[in-house]
N, C-alpha and C positions, 0 to 999 in steps of 0.2 A: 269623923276621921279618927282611928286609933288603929295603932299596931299590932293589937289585944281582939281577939273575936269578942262583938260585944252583939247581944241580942239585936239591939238594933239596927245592926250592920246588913247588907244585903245585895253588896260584891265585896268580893275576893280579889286582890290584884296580887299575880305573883310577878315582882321587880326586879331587873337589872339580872346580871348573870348567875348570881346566888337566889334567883329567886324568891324572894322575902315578902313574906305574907302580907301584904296592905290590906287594912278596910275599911269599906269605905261605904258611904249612901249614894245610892243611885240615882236616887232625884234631884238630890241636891246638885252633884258631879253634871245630869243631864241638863236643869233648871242654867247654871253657869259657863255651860262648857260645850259649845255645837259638837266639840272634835268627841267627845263624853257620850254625850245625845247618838251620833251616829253611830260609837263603838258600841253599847250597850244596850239601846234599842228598847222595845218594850220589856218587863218583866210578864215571865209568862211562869205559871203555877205558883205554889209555895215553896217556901226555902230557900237555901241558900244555892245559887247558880253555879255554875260551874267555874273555877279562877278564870281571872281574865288576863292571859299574861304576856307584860311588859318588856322583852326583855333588853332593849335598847337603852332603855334610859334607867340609870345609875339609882338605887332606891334614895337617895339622899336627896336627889333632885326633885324624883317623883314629888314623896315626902314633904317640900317645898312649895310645891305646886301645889299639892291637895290644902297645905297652909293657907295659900292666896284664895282658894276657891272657897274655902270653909270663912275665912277672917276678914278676905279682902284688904290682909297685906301680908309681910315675909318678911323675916329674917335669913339674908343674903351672907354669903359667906365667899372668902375671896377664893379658896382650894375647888368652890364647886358653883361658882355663879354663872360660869361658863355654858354647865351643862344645865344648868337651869335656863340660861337664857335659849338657850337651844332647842329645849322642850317648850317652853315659850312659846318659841315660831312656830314649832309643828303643830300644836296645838290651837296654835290660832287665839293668844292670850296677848293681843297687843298692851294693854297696860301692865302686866307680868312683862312683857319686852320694855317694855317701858323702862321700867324700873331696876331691873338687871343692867340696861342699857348706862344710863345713870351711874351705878355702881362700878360697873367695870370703870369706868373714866378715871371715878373718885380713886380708886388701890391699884391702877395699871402701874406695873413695875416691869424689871427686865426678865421675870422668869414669869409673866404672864402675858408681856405683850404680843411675842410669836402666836403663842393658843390663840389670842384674843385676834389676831389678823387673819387667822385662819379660819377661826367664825367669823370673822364680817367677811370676807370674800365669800365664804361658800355660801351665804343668805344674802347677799349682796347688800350689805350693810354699810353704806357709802361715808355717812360720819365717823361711824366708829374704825372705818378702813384707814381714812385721814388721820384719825388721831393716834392710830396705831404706827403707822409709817411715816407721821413727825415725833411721833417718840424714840422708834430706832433709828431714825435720823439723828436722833441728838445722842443717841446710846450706840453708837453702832456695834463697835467692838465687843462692845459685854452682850449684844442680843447676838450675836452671830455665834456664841461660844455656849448659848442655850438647847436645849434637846427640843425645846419648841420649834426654832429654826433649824435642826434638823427633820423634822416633825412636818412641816411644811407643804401644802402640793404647789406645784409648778406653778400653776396661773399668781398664789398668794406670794412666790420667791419674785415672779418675775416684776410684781409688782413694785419691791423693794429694790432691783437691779434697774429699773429705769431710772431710779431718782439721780439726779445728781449733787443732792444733800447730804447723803451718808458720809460719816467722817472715820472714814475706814479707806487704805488705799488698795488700788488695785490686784496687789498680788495679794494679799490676806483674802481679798474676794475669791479670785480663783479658788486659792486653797479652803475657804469657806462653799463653795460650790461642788468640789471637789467631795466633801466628807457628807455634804448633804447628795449627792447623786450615789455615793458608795451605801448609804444608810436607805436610800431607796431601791438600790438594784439587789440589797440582800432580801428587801420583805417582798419586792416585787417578782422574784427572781429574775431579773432580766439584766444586760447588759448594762454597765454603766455608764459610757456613751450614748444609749438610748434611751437612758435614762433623765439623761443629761440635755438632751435634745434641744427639749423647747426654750430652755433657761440660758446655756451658753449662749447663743447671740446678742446677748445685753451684755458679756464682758466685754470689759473695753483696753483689750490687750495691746494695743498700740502707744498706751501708756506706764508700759511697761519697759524698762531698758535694756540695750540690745543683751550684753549676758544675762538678764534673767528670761526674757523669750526664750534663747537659745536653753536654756536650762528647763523652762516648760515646754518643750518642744520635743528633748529629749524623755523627760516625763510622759508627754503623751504620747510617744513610741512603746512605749511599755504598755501603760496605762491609758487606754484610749478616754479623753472626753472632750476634745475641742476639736471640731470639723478641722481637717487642714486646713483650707482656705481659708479658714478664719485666720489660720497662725501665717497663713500666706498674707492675706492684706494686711497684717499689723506691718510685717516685714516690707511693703511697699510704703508703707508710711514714713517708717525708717531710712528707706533709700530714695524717694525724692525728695522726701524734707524740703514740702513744697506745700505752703497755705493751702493752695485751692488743692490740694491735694490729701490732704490732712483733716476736714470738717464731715462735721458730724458728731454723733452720739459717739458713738466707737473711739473716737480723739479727741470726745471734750472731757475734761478732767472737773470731777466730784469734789464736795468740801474738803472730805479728807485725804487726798491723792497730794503723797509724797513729792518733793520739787525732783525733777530731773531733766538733766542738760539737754533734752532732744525737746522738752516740751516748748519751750521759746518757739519752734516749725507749728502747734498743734494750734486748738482755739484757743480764746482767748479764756482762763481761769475760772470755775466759779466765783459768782460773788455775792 
């Protein structure tokens, strides 16, 4: 492996969106690597082949990988472990996952946990989801106010809106949902409402107090993202103020949900 044309060399990889010269041994790469083996295939005549290029994965990760393959180990870095562990999966490098996997745990912090929940949802990475979502359980505040949670897709947010460990209250949620639906409906072009779709039904607006419903309600007159009905059954909650009328997800209240005089009618508190 070197970044340098060296005689020896006999693929070209050109990486990531700048396309950046890698090179590399073929044998070795196929010898290691099935996903390698199938890209690459036989060498047929003399010279050097034509690039082979990459352009998905970041040259820095690549780079990493070609380490593992050449050394059979890495030097892991927290800015890019992510995307290493990424190319990992694709590649079909379970001990490379391995060890990325490992890593992330040891340097998870609030401006890597969103990313890092985002990769273990999309590869269905069930430990490392867990340990993501009891960490912004214990952080809420400071990971909601991350571009990673805005960063987000739906399935990975709604993950985080079932818990009822997050020690964030209700309306910060909203408004947290709010700024991440507005940041998906500018890349996606589409409404923000319908963007907002699959996520809204895990607010749990009925533990919110009558003036500040009435105040989000007005909001979503403007600004569409919460089905009426939804802001209809908070508003039933409020007016029978009636146990069996008040349970469920929707009126049970989170670590961090503010005390408020109607909650005495809802369930009974986290604890």
């Amino acid at each position: 492996m070197d970044e340098k044309p060296e005689i020896q060399s006999d693929v070209c990889f050109l990486v990531g969106q700048e396309r950046q010269e890698v090179f590399a041994h073929r044998c070795l790469l196929a010898c290691r690597c099935n996903f390698f083996q199938r890209l690459l295939g036989p060498k047929l005549g003399s010279g050097m082949p034509s690039p082979v290029v990459l352009s998905t994965v970041p040259a820095e990760a690549f780079l990493a990988v070609l380490e593992f393959l050449y050394t059979n180990s890495v030097r892991l870095h927290r800015h890019s472990v992510l995307e290493v562990l990424t190319a990992a999966i694709e590649y079909g490098l379970e001990e490379l996952r391995e060890l990325c996997l490992e890593f992330v745990v040891k340097v998870l912090d609030v401006e890597l946990v969103c990313e890092a929940l985002q990769v273990a949802v999309t590869f269905g990475l069930g430990p490392l989801q867990e340990r993501c979502i009891a960490f912004i359980e214990a952080h809420s505040q400071e990971a909601l106010r991350t571009r990673g949670f805005l960063e987000l897709s739906a399935p990975a947010l709604l993950s985080l809106l079932r818990s009822d460990k997050l020690r964030v209250d209700e309306a910060e949620l909203v408004l947290a949902a709010r700024s991440w639906a507005r940041v998906g409906a500018a890349v996606l072009e589409r409404p923000v409402a319908e963007v907002a779709a699959p996520v809204v039904r895990e607010l749990r607006l009925a533990l919110l107090a009558p003036a500040e419903l009435s105040a989000l309600e007005e909001q979503n007159q403007r600004e569409p993202l919460i089905p009426v009905e939804q802001i209809v059954d908070a508003w039933k909650c409020h007016a029978l103020r009636r146990g069996d009328a008040a349970r469920g997800a929707p009126c049970r209240r989170r670590r961090g949900t503010l005390p408020r005089e109607h909650h005495c009618f809802l369930d009974l508190p986290f604890k």
